[in-house]
DOSE-693159 format. One record per atom (N, C-alpha, C, O): x negated, y, z negated. Coordinates in pm, whole numbers, plus 50000, padded with zeros to 5 digits. Each point is the difference from the previous one (the first is absolute). Layout:
<atoms>
XYZ/...
</atoms>
This chain:
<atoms>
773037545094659/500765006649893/499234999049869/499314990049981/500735017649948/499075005549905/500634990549864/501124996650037/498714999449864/500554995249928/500235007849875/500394993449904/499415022150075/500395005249936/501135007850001/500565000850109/499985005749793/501345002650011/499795014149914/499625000149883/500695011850193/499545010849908/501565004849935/501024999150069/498995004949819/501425002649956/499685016749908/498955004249952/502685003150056/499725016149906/500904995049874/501134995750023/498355004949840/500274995349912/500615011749926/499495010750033/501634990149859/500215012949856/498615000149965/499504988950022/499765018749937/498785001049874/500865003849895/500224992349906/500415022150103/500635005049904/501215006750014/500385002750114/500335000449786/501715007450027/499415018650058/499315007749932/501114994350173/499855013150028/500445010449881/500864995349925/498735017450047/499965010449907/500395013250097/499105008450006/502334995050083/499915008450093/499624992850130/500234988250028/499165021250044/499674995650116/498774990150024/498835003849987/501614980250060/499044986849987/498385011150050/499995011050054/499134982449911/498794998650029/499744991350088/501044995150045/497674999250017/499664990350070/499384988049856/499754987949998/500195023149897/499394990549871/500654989849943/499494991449929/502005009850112/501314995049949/500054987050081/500594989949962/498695011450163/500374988350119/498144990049929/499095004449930/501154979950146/498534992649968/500094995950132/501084998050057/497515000450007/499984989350136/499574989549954/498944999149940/501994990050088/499104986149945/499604987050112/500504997350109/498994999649856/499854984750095/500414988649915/499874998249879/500724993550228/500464986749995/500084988450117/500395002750114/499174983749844/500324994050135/501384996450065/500994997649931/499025002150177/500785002750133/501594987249926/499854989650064/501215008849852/500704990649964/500414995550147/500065006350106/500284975449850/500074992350092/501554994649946/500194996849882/500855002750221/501604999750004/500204985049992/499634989650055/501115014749853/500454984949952/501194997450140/500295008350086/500324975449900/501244995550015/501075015449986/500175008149909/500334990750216/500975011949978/499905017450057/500935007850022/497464994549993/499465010849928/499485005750167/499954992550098/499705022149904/499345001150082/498715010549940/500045006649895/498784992750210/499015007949981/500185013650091/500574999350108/498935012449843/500555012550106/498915007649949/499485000949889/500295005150239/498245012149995/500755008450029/500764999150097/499145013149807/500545010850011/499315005150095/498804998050018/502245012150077/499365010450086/500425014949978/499225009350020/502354992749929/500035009649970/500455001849875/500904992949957/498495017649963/500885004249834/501135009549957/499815010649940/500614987750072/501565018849965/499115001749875/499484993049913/500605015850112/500205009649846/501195013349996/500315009650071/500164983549780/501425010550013/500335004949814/500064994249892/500055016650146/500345007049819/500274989849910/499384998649895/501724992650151/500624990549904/498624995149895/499904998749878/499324999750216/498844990249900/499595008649906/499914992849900/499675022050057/500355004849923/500354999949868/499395003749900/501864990850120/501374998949920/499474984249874/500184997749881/499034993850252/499414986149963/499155001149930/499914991149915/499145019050083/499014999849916/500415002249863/499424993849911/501495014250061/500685002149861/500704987849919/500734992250062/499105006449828/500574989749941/501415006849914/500614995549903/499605017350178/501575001649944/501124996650071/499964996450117/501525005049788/501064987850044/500025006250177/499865011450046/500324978450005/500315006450142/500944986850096/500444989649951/499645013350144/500874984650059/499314989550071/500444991050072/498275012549890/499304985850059/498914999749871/499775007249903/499694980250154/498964997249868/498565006750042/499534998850113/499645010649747/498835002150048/498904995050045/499694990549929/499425011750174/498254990549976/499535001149863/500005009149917/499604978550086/499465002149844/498504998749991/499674989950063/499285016049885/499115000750010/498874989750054/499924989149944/499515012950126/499254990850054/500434990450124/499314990650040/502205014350024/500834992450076/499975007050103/499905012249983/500174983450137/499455005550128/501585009650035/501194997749977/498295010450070/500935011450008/501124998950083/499594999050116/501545000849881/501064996050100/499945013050120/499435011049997/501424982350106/500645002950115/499364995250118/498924994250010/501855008850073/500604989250132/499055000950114/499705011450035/499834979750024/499164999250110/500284990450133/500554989150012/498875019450077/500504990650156/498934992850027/498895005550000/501254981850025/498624992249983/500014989850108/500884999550085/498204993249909/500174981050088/499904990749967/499074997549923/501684994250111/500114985549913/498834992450057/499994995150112/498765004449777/498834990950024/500444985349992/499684992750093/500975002849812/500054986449992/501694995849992/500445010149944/500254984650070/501404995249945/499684986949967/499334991450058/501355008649823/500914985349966/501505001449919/500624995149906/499495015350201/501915004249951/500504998850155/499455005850094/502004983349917/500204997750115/500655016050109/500065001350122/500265006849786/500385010550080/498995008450049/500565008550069/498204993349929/499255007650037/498884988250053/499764988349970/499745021050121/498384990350105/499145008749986/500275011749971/498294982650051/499425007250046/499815011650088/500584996650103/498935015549917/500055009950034/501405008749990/500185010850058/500444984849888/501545010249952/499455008349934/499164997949912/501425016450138/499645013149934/501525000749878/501184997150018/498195007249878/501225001349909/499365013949888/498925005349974/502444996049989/499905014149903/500384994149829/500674989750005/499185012549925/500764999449862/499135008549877/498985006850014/501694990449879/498985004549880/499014995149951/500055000249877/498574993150185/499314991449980/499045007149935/499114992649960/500695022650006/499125004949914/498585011650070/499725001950119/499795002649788/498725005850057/498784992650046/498885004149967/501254987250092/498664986950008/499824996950129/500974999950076/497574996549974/500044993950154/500944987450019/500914999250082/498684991049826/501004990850008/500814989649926/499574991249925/502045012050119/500934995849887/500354984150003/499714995050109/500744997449813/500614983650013/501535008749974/500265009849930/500594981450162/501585003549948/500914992150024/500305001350119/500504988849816/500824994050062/501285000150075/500844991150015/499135023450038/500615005950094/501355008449986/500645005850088/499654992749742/501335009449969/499475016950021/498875004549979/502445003550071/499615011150070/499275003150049/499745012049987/499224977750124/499315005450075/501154995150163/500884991450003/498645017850111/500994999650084/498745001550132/498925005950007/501664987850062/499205000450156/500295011450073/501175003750013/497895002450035/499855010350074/499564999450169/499004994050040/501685011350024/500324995950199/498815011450006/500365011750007/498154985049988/499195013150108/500305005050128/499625010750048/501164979850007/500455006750161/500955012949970/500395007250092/499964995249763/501085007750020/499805014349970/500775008650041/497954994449874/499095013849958/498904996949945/500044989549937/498765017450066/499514995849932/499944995749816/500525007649919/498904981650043/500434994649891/499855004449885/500464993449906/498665022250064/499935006649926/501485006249918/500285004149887/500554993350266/500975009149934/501184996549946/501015007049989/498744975349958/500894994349966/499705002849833/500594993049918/498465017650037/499735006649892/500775006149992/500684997349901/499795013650176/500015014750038/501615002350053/501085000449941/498545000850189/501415009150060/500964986950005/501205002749998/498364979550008/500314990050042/500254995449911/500644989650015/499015015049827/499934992949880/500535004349919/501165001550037/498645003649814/501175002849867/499435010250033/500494999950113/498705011649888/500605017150046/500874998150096/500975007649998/498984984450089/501295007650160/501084990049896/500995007450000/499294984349940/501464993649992/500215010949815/501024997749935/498515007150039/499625010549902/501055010950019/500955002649926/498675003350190/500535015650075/501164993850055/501015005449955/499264984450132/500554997050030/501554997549909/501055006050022/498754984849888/501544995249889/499905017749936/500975007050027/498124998249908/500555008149945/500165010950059/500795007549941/498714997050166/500685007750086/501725000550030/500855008849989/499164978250051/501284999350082/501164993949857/500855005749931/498784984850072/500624994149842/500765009349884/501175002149971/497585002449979/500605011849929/499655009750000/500055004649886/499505003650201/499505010950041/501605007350163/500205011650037/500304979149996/500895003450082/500405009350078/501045006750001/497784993250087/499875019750074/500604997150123/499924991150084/500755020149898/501515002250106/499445008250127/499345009049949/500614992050155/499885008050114/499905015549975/500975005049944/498205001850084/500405014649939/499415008349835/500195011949975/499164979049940/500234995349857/498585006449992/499375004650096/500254995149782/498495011649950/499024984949932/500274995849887/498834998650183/499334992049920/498425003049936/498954997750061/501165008149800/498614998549985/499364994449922/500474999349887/498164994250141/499484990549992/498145004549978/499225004550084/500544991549756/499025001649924/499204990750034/500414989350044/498235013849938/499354992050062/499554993650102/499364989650011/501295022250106/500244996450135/499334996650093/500474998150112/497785000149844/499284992950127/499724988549947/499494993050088/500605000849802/499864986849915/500674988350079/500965000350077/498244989249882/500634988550100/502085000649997/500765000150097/499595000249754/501404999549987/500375014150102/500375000050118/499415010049801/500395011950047/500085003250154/500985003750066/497714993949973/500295004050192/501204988750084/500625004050099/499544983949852/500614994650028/501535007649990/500675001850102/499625000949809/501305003849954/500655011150081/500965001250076/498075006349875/500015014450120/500404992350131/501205002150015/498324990250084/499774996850114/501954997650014/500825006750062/499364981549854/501124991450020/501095012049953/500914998150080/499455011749846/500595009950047/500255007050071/501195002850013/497725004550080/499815003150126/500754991750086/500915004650069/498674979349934/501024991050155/501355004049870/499205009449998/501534992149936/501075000049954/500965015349980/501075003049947/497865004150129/500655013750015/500285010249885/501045006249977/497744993849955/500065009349902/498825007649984/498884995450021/501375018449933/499025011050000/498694995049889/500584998949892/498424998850094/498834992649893/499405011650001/499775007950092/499934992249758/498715009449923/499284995749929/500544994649904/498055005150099/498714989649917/499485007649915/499825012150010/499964982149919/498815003449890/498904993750025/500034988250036/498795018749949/498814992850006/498875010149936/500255011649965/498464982150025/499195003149951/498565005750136/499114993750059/501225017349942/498405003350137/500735004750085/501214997950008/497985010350081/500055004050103/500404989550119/501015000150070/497994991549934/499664990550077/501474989150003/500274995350110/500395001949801/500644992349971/501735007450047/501014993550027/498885016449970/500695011550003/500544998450173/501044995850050/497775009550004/499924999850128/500204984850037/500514999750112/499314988949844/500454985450038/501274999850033/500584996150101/499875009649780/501825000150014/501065004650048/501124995150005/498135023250059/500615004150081/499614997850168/500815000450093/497744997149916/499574997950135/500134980450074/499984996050116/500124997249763/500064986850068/500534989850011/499934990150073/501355017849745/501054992649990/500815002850005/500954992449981/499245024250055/501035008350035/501505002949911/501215000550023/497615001449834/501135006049912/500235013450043/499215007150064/501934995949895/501055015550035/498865013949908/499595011250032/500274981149862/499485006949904/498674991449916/500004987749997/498885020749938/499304995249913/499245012349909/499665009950065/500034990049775/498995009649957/499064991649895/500354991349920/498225014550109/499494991949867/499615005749881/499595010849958/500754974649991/500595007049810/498845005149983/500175011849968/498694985450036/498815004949937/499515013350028/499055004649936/501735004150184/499605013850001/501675007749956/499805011349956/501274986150046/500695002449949/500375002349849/499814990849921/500725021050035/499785003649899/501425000349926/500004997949879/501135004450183/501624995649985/500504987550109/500304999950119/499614987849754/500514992950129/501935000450029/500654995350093/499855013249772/501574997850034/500205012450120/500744998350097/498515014149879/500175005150108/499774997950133/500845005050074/498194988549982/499464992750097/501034991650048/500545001450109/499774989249802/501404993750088/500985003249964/500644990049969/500135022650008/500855011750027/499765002950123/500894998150083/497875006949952/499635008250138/499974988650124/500285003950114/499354981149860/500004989050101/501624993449990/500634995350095/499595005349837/501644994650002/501345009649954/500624996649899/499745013250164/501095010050002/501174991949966/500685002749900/499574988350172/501344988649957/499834992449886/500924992349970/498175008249967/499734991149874/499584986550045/499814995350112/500074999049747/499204985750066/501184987549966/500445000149885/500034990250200/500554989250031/499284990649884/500054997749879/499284998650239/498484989049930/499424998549953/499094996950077/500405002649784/498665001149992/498874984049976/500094992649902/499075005650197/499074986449950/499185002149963/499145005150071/500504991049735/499135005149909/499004991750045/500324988250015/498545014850011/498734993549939/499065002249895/499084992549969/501315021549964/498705003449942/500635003149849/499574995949893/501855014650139/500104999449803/499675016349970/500015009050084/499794991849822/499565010649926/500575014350009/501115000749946/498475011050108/499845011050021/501285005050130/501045006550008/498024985550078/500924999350180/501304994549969/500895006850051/499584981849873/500944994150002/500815010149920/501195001750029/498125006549851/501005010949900/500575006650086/501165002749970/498225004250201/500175012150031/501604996050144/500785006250072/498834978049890/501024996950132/501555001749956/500825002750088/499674995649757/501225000049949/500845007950006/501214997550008/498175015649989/500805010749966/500705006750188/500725009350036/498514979450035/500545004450160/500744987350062/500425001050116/499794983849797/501154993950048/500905006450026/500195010849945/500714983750159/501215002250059/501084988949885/499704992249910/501655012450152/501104989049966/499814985850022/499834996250116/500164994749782/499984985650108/498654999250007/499864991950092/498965011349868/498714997750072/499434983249927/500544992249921/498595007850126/499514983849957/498605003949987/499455004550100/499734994049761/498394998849988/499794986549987/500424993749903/498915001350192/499094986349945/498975001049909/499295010049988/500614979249945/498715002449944/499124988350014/500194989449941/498605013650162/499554989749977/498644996349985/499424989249998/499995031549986/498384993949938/500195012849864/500895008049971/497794988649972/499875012249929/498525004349950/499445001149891/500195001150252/498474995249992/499385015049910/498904997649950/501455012950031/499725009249954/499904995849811/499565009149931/500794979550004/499934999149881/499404990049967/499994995249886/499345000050229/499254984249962/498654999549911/499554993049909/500115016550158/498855001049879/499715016449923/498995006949983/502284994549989/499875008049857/499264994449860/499724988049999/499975019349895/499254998849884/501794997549940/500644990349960/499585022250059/501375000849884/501315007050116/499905006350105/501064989849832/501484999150093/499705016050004/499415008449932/501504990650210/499745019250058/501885001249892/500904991949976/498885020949994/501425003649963/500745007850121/499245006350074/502264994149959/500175006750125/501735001049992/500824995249922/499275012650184/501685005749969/500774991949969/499684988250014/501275014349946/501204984950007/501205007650096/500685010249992/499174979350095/500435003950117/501624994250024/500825003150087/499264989349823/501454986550044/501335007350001/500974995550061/499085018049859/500895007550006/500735004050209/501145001450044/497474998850023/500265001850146/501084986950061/500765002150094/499184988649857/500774986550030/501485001449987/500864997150084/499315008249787/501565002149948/500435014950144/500924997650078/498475013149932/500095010150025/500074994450174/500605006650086/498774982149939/499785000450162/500814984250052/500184994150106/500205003249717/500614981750059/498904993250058/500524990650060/498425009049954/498765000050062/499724983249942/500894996249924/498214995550099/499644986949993/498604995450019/499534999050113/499804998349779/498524996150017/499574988949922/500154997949880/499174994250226/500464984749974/498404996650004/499545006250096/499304985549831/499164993450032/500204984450104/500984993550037/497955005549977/499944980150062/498754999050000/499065008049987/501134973050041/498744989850002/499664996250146/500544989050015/498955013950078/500014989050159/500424987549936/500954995650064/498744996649834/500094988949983/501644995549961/500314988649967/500555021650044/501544998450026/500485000750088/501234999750009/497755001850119/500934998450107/499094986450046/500294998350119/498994993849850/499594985650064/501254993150089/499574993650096/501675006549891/500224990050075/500325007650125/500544993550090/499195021449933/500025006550133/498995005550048/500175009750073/498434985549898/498995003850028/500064995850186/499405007850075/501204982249975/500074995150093/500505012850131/499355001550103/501905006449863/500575008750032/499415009850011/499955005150112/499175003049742/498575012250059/499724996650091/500395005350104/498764983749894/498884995650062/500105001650149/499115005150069/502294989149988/500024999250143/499875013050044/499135004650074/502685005949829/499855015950017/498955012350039/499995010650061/498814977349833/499005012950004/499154994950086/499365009150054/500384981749978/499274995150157/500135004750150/499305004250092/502254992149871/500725009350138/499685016049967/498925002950051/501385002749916/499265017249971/498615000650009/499535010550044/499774981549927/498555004850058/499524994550118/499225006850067/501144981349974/500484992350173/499985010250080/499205000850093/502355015049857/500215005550086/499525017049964/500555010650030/498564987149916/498945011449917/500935007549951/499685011050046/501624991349865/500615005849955/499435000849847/500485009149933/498784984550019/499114994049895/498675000750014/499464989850044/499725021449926/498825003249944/498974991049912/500484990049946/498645011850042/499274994749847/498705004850032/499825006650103/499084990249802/498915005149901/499434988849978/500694989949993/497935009549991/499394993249897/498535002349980/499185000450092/500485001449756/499145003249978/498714987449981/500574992049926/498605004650091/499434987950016/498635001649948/499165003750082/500284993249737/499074994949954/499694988150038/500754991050040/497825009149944/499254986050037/499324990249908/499015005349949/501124986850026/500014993049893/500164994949894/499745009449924/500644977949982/500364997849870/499535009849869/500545002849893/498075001050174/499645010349858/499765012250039/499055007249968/501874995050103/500835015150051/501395001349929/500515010849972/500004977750003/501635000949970/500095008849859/501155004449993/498224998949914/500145006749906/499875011150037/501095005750011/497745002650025/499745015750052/501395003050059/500695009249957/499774981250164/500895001850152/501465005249892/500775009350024/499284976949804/501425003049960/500005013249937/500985007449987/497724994949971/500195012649871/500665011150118/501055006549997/498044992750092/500215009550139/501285003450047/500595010450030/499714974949965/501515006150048/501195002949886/501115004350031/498464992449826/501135003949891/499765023449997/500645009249948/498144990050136/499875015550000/500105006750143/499465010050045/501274982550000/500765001950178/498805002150059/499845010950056/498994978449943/499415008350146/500634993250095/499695005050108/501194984349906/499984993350112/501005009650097/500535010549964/499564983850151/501415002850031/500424981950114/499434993750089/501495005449852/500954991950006/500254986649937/500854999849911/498424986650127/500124991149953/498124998049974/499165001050089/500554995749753/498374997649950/499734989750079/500665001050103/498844991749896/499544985650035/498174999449979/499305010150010/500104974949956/498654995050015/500144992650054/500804990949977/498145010550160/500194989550059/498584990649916/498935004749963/501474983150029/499084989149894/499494987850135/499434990049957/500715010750150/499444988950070/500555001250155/501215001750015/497784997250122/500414999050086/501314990950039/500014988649955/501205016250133/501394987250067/499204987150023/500574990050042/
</atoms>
């Protein structure tokens, strides 16, 4: 084992869409775990919009990286060393231990991960906060009834395809948004949405889902915001429910987009659109988890993953995917299981 420790650092506050100039690769030696503590070699990295949000030092609900501080989010890794009695050697575990080969942690929110049960990538992914993601706010407050119009922005994205999927086992008609051809065809050929068009050759998107949803729309699960989300209002139904739970279309604006004001559709439709945190449903993370295991156990549950290679890949891989090339869940892989 190498005794260096390569880590992706802030350089600078993004201006629009991050650069790779914004990210630093640095070296450091390998920290050694105190009393308590364990050592963990990252193997796999998420990368997910949220971080984004981190790079900004405006008010938001978590605290930003602050310059020169190794870039957050969550990695599936192996426990090199323990001296924390709950974890041993070779325990595979997941938590927020950062962009780095390797983290010290004394083990709050990190959680053990069963490899016999999928592979361990996807305790990122379909296994991790995208699937318990789609999952609470799907069902939670998203509440799609048998029969019901769900559409869903952002729809080959780790959150998004998920969502789509778990409507489908719940008996409702799904329509995606996505970006490409390619991504397009994902959703109707492999995840077997009812419906899909992509925004980027589309030129009316309220007409478009006029023409994909005749009954109007039930559901809607935001990921993106902006434009798509203006065109979904004016085709709620009675009773409908919008989640909101990305808004990746405004993350890296210069200056705020101006756009309809739409809230008038709420009064007019009784209608209900509610944001959330995954981190409010923690004490039922237990409950996803099994749910969405059993659904891909019995392949009713799909997934994706897009797979950069290495620590000083993770910047290119994030800019990449804040401009959808991916389709489904990003990931770097940072070190052989």
């Amino acid at each position: 084992m190498s005794n260096i420790n390569r880590q992706i650092t802030l350089a600078s506050r993004p201006v629009g869409y991050p650069k790779v100039s914004d990210f630093k690769l640095v070296e450091s030696p390998i920290p050694t775990p105190k009393a308590g503590e364990i050592l963990v070699r990252a193997i796999y990295l998420s990368l997910d919009p949220y971080q984004r949000g981190r790079m900004s030092d405006a008010p938001s609900y978590a605290r930003p990286v602050q310059i020169g501080e190794v870039m957050t989010g969550e990695i599936v890794g192996k426990v090199m060393v323990s001296q924390h009695p709950e974890f041993k050697e070779g325990d595979i575990v997941a938590g927020l231990l950062g962009w780095q080969e390797y983290a010290v942690s004394d083990g709050t929110g990190v959680r053990k991960i069963d490899p016999t049960l999928a592979p361990i990538s996807t305790a990122l992914g379909v296994l991790g906060m995208p699937g318990m993601t789609a999952y609470f706010g799907l069902l939670d407050l998203g509440k799609p009834q048998p029969g019901e119009t769900v559409v869903v922005s952002g729809a080959a994205g780790a959150v998004g395809s998920i969502v789509g999927q778990i409507a489908k086992i719940k008996g409702c008609r799904v329509v995606g948004i996505a970006g490409g051809e390619r991504k397009v065809n994902y959703l109707l050929k492999e995840l077997g949405f009812d419906a899909a068009f992509d925004y980027k050759t589309v030129q009316n998107y309220g007409q478009k889902l006029k023409e994909l949803c005749p009954a109007g729309i039930d559901v809607y699960f935001d990921n993106v915001g902006g434009s798509i989300t203006d065109a979904v209002f004016p085709l709620i139904n009675i009773k409908a429910r919008v989640v909101i739970c990305g808004q990746i279309s405004q993350y890296n604006l210069e200056k705020p987009e101006l756009g309809p004001r739409c809230l008038r559709y709420l009064i007019m439709k009784r209608a209900r659109v509610e944001g959330f945190l995954i981190f409010d449903y923690a004490s039922r993370y237990k409950e996803a988890l099994q749910q969405l295991a059993e659904w891909v156990k019995t392949g009713k549950l799909m997934y994706h993953e897009d797979i950069a290679e290495g620590i000083e890949n993770a910047p290119e891989a994030f800019i990449g995917m804040l401009k959808g090339r991916n389709i489904g869940k990003q990931l770097v892989k940072i070190s052989e299981p």
